[in-house]
C-alpha positions as CSV (number, residue, x, y, z in Angstrom):
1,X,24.3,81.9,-21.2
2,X,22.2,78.6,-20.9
3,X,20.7,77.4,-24.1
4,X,17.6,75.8,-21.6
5,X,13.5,77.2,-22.6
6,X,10.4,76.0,-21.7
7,X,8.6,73.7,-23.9
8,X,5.1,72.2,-23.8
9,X,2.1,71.0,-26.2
10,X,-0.7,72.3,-27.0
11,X,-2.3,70.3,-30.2
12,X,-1.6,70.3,-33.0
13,X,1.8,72.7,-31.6
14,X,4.8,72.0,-29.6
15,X,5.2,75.5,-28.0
16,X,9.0,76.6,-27.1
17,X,9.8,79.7,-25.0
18,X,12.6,81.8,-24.0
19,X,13.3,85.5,-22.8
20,X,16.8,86.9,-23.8
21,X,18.2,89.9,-22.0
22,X,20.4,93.0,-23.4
23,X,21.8,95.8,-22.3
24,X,20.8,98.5,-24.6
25,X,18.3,99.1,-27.2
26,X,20.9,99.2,-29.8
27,X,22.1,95.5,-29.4
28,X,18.3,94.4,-29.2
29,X,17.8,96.3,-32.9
30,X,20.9,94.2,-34.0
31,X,19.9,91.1,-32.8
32,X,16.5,91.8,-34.6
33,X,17.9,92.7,-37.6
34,X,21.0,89.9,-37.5
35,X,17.5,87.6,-37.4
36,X,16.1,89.0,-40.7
37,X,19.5,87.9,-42.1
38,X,19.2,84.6,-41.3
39,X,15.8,83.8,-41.8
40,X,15.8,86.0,-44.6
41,X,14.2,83.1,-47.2
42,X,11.1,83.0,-44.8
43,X,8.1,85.1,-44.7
44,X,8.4,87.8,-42.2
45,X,5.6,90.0,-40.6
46,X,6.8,93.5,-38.3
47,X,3.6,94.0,-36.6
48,X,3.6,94.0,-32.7
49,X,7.3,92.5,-33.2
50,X,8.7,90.4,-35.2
51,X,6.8,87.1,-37.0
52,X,9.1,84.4,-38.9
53,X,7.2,81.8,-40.4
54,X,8.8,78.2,-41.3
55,X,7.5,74.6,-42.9
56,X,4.7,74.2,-40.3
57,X,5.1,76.6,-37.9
58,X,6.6,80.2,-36.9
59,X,8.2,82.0,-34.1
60,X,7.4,85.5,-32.7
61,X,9.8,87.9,-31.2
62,X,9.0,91.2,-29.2
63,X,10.4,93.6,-26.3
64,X,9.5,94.8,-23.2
65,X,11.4,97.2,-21.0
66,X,11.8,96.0,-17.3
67,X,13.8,98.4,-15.6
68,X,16.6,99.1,-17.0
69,X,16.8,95.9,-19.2
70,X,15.5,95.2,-22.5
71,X,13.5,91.3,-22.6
72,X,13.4,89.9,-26.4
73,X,10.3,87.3,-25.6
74,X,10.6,84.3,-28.3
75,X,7.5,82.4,-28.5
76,X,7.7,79.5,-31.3
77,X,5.4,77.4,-32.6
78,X,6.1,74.0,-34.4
79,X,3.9,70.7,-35.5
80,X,7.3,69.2,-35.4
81,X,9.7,69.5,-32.0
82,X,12.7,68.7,-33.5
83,X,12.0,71.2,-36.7
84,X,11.0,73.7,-33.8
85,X,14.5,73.2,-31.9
86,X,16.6,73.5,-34.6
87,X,15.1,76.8,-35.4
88,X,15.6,77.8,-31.9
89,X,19.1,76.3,-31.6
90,X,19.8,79.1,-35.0
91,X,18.2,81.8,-32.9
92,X,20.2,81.3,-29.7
93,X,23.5,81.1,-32.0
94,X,23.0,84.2,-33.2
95,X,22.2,85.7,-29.9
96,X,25.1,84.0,-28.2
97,X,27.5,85.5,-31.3
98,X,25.9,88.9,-30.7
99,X,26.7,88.6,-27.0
100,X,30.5,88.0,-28.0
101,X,31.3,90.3,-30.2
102,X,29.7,93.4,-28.2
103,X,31.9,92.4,-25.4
């Protein structure tokens, strides 16, 4: 799975996106909740998705059904990219892992 999303600025936020794709409904709910874990020192609001809020900035997670797949759509916001990346490099390291072990 490529670790590649789209990035751009919009002042005073750099803005990074991704969609990650799973198979069932099941693995998206585990994915979500493997995410509370690990953010589990940050404010978090459930409404319309899932909210995670960090030292200047936040990311936002929710699903849509296309077809037959489930899309997790991560949309993060950070004043600082490299703060922002790391954040996303935690979330796609739990995603890969969760890819791994339902295998």
């Amino acid at each position: 799975m490529n670790s590649f999303f789209e990035t751009s600025y919009d002042r005073p936020y750099h803005l990074l996106n991704k969609n990650l794709f799973f198979n069932s409904m099941d693995t998206y709910h585990t994915f979500i909740n493997w995410i509370r874990g690990e953010f589990d020192l940050h404010l978090q609001e459930e409404t319309s998705g899932l909210t995670i809020f960090f030292p200047e900035g936040k990311f936002h997670l929710k699903n849509k059904i296309d077809k037959e797949a489930i899309i997790a759509e991560i949309y993060l916001e950070s004043k600082v990219l490299r703060n922002g990346q790391l954040i996303f490099t935690k979330i796609m390291s739990v995603y890969n892992h969760l890819l791994k072990t339902t295998k």
